[in-house]
TIVEX-753441 format. One record per residue: residue number from 1; x, y, z of N, C-alpha, C, O in turn; residue in one letter. Coordinates in steps of 0.001 Angstrom, whole numbers, plus 524288, in hexadecimal, padded with zeros to 5 digits. Atoms other than C-alpha are relative to their C-alpha. Layout:
N
k, nu, nv, nw, cau, cav, caw, cu, cv, cw, ou, ov, ow, r
NUM, X, Y, Z, X, Y, Z, X, Y, Z, X, Y, Z, A
...
***
This chain:
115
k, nu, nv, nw, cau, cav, caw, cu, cv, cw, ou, ov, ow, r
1, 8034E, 7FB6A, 80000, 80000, 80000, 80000, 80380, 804DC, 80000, 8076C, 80503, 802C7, X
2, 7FC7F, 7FA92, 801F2, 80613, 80CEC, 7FBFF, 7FE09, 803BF, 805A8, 7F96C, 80440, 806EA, X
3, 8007F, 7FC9E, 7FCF3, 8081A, 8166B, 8079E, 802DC, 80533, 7FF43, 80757, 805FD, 7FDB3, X
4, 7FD19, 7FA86, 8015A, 80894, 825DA, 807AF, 800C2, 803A5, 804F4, 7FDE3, 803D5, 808CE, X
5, 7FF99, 7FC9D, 7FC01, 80E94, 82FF3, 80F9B, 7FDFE, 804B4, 7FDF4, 7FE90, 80441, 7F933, X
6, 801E4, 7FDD6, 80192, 80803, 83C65, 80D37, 804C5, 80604, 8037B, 8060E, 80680, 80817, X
7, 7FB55, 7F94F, 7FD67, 81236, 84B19, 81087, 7FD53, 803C3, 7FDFA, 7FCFF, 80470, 7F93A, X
8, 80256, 7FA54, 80119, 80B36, 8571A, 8107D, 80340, 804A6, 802B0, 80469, 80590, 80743, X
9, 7FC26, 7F9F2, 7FEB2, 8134B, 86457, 80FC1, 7FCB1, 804C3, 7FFE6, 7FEC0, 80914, 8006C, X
10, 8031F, 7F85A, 80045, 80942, 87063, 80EED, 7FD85, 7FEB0, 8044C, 7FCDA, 7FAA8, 806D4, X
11, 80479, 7FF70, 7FB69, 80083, 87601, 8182E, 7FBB8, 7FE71, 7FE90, 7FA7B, 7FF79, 7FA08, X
12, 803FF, 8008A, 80257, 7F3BA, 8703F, 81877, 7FC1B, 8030F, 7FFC5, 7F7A8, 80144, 7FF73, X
13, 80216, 7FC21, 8013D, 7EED7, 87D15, 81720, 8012C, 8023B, 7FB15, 7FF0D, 80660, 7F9E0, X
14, 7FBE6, 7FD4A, 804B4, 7F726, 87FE1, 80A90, 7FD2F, 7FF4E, 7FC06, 7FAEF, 8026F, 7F927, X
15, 7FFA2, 80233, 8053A, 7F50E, 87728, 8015F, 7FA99, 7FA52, 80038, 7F859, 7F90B, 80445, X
16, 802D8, 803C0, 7FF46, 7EC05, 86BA8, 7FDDB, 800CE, 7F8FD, 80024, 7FE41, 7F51E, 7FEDD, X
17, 7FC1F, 803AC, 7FEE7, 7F600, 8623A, 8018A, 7FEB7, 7FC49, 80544, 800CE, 7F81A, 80660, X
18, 80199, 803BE, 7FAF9, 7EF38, 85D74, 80E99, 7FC0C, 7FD81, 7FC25, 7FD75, 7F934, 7FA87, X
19, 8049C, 802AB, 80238, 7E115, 85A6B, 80659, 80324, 7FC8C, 7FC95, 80251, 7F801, 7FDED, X
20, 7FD83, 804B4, 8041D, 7E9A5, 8527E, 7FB57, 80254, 7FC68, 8029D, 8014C, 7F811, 800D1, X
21, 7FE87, 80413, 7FB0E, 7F061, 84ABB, 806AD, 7FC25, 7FE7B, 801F8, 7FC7E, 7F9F6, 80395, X
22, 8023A, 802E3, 7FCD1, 7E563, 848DF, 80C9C, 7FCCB, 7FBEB, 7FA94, 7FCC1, 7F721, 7FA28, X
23, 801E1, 80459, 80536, 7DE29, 84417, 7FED5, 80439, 7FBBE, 7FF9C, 802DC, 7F7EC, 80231, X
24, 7FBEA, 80301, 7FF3D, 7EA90, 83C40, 7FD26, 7FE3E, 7FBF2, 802A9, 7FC2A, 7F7CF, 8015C, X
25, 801AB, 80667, 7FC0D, 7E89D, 83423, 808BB, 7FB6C, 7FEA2, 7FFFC, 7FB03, 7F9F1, 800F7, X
26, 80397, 80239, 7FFA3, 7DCC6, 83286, 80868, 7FC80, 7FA96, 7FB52, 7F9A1, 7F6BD, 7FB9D, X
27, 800DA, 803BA, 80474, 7DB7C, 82CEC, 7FB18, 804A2, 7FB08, 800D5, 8030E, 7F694, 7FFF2, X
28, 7FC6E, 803D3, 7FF8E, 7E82B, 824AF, 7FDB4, 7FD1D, 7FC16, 80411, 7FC5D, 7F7CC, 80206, X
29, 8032F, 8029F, 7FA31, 7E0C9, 81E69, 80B5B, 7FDFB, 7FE09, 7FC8D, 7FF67, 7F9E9, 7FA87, X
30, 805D5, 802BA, 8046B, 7D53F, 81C5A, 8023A, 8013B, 7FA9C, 7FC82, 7FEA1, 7F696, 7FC1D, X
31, 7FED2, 8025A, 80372, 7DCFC, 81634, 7F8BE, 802C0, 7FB20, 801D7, 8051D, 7F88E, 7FE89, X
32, 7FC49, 8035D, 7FDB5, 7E365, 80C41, 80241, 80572, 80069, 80159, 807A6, 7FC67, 802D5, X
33, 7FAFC, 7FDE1, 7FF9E, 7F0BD, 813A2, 803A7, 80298, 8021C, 804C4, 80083, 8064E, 805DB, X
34, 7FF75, 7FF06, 7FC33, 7F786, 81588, 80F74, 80252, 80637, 8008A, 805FA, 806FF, 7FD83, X
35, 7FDEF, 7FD59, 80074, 7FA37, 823B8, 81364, 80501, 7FDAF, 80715, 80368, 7FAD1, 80A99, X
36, 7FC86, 80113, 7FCAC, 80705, 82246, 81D9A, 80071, 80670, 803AC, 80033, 8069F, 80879, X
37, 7FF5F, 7FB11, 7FBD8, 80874, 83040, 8238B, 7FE9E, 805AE, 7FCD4, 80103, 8075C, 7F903, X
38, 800AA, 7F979, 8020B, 8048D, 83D7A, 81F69, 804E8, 8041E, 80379, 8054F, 80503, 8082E, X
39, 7FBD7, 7FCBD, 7FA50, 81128, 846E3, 8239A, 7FEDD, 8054E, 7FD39, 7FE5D, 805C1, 7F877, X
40, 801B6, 7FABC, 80096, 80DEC, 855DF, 8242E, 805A7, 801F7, 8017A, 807F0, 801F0, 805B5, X
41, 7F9FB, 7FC51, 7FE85, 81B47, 85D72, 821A4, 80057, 80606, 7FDF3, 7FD4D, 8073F, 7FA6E, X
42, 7FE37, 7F9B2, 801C2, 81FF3, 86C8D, 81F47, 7F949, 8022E, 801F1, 7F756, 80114, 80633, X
43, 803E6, 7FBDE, 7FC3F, 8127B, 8764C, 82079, 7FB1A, 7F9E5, 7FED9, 7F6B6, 7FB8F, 7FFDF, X
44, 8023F, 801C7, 7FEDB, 80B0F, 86949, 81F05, 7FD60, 7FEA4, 805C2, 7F8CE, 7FDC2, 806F8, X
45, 80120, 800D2, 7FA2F, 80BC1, 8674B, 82D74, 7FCC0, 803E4, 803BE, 7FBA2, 80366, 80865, X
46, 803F6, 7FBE2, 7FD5C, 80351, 8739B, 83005, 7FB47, 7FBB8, 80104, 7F8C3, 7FBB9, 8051D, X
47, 8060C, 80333, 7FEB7, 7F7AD, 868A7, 82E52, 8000D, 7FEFC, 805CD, 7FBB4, 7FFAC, 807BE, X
48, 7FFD4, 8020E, 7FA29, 7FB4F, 8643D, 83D12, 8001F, 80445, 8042E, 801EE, 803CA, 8089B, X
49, 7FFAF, 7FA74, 7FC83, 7F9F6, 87180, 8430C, 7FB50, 7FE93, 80261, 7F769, 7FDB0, 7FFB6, X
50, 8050F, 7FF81, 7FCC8, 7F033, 87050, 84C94, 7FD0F, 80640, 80004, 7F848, 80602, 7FF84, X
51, 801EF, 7FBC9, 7FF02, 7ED0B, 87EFC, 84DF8, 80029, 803A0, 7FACF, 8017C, 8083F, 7FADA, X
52, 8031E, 7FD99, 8038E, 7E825, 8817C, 83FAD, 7FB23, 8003C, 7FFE2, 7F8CF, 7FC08, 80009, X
53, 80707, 8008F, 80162, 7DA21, 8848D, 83DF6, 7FE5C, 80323, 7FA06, 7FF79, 80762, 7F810, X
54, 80155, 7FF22, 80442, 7D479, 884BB, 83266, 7F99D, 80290, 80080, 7F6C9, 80342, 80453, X
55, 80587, 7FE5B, 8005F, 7C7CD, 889F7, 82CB1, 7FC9C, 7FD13, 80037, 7FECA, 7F96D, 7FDF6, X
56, 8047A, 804D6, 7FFB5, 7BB3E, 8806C, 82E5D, 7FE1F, 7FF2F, 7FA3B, 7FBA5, 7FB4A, 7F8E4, X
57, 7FFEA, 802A4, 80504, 7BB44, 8823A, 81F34, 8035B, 7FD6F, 7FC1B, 80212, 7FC7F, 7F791, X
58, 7FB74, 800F9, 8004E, 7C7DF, 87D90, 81D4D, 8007F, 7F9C5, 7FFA3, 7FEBE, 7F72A, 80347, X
59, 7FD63, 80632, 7FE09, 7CC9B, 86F6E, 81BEB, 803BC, 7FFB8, 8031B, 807DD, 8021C, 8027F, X
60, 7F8FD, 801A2, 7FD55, 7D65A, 86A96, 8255C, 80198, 7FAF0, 7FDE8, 7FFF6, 7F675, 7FE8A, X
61, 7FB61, 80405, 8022A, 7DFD8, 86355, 81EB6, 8020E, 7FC75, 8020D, 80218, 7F81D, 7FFFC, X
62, 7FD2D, 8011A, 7FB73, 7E69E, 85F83, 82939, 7FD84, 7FBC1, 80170, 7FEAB, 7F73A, 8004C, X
63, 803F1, 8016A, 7FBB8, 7DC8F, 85B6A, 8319B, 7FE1A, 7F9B1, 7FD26, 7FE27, 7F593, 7FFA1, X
64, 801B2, 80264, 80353, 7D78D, 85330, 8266B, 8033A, 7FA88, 7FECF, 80204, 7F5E4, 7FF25, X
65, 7FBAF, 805EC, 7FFB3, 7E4C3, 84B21, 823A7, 80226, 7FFA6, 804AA, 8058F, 7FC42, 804C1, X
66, 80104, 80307, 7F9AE, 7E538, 84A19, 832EE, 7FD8C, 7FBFD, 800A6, 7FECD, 7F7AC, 8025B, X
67, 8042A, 803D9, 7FE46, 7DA38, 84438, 8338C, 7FFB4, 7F939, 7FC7F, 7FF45, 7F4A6, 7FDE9, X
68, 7FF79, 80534, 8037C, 7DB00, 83B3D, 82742, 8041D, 7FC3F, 801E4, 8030D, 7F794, 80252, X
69, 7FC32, 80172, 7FDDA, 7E878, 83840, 82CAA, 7FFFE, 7FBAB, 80472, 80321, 7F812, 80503, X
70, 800B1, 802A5, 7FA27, 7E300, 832AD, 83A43, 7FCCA, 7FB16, 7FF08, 7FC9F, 7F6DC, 80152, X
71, 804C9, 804AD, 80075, 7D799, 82BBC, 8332B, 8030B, 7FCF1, 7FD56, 80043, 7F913, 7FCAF, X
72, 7FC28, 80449, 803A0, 7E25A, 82396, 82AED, 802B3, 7FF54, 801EB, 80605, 7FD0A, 7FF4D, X
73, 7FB47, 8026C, 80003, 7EBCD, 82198, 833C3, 80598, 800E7, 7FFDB, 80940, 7FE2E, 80162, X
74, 7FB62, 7FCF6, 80444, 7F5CC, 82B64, 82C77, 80342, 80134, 80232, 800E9, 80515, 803CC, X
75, 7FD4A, 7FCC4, 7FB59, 80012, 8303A, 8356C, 800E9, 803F1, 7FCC8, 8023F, 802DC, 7F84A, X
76, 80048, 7FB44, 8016D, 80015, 83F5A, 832A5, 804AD, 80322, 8017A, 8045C, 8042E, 80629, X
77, 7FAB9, 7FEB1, 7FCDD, 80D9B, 8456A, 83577, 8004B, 805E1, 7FD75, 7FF4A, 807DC, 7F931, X
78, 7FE2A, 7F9E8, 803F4, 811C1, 85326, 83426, 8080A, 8018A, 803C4, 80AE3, 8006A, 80779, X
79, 7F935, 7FF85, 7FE1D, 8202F, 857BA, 835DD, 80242, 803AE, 803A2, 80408, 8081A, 802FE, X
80, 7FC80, 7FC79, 7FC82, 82567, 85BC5, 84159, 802F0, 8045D, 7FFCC, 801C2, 80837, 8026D, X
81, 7FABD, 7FB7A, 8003F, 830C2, 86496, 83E84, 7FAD3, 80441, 7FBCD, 7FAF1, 80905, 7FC70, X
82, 80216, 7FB3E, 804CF, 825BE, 86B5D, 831DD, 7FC75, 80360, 8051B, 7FC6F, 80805, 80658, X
83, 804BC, 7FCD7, 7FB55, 81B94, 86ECC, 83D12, 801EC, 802D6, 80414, 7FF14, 805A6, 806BE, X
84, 7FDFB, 7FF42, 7FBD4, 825D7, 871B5, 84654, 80119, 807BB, 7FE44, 7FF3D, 80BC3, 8001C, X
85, 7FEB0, 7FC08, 804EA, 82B4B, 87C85, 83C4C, 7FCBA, 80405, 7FEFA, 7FDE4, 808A0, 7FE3F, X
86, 80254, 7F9A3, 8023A, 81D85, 882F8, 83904, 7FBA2, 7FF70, 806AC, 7F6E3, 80036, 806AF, X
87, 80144, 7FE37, 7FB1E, 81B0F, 882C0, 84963, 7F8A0, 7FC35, 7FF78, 7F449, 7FDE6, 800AA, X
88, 8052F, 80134, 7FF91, 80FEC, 8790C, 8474C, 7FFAD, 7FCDA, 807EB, 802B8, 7FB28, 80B3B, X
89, 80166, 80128, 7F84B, 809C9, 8757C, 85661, 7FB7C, 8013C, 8013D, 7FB2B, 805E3, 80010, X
90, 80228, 8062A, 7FEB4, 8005C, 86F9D, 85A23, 7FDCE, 7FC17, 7FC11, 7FA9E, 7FC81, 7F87D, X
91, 80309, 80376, 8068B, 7FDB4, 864A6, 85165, 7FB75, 7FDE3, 8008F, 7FA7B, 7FDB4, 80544, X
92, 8038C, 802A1, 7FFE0, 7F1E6, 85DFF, 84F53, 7FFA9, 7FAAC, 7FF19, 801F4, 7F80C, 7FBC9, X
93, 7FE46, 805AF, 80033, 7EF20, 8513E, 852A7, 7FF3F, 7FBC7, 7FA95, 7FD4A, 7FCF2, 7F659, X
94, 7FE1E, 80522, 804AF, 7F154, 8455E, 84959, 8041B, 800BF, 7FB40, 80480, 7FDF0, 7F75E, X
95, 7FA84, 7FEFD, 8021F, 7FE1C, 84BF6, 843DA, 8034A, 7FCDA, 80200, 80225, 7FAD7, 80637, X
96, 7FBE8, 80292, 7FDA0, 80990, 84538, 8462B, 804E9, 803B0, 7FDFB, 80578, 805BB, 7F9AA, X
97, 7FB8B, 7FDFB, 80108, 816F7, 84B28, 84887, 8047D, 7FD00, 7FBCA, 80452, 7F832, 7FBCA, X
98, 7FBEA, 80344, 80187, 82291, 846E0, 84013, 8044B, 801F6, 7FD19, 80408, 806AA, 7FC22, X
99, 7FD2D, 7FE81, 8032E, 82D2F, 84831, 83885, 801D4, 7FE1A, 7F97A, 800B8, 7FA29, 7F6F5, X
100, 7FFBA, 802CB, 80665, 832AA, 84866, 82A3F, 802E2, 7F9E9, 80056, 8023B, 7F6AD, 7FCD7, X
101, 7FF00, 80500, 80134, 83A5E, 83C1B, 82EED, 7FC52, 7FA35, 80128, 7FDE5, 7F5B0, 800B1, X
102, 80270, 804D6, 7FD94, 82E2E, 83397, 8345C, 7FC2E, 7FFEF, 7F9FB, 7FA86, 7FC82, 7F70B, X
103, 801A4, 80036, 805B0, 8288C, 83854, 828DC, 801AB, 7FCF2, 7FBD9, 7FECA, 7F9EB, 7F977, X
104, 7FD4C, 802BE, 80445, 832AC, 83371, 81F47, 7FFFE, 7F938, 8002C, 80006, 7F633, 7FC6D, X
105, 8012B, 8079C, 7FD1B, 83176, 8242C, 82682, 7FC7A, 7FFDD, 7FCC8, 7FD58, 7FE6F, 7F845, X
106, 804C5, 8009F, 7FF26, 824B0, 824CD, 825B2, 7FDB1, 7FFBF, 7F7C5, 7F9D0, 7FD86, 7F5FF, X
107, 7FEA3, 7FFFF, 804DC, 82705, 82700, 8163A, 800ED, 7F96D, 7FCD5, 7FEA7, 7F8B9, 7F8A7, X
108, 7FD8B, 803DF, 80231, 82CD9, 81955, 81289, 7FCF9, 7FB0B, 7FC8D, 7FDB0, 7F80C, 7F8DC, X
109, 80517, 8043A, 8049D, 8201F, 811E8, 80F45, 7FC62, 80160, 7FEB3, 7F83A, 7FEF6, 7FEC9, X
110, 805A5, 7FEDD, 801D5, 8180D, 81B04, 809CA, 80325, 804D9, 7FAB2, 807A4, 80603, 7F973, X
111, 7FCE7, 7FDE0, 8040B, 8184B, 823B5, 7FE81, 7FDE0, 80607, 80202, 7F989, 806C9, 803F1, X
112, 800A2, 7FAEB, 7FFE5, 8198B, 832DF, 7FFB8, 7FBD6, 80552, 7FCEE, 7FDD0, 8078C, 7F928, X
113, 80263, 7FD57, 8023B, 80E58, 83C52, 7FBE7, 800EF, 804AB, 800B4, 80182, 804D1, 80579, X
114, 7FEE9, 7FB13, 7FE0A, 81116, 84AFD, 7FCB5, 7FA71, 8034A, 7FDBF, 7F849, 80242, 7F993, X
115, 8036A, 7FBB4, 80050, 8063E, 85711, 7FE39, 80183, 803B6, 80156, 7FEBE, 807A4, 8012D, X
***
């Protein structure tokens, strides 16, 4: 069975790089495909900010591949040293801390998607 890691680099306020990740996995799941980790690096890691609020007409992105994340299983990682950098604090739960090297492991049996 073919497994993917999924790396998202923008903010998920930026760009439409969280919704295509999240389509992504969701069609891959669907399709019988294992996703292995979603890692949130550079201003991607704003998604784990706990103390954004958005508008109630707004999608949260975030919130969204959180949640999909928890209901599959997914471990959700965002990068220590990137969040550290743009002063992110407090995170929200079902993030996971990590780094680019647990990341790179975590790489070896799956194949690399970038957003």
């Amino acid at each position: 069975m073919t497994a993917f890691s999924l790396l998202l680099t923008t903010s998920p306020l930026a760009s439409q790089d969280f919704a295509s990740a999240l389509q992504f996995a969701s069609a891959a799941v669907a399709g019988g495909y294992k996703i292995e980790q979603v890692f949130l690096y550079q201003d991607a890691v704003l998604a784990a900010a706990a103390n954004i609020d958005l508008p109630a007409d707004e999608a949260n992105l975030s919130q969204q591949l959180a949640d999909f994340c928890l209901l599959q299983q997914i471990p959700l990682l965002y990068c220590v040293t990137a969040a550290e950098k743009r002063g992110l604090a407090p995170v929200k739960n079902g993030f996971i801390a990590a780094g680019l090297a647990e990341f790179a492991m975590r790489l070896t049996n799956s194949k690399l998607v970038q957003f």
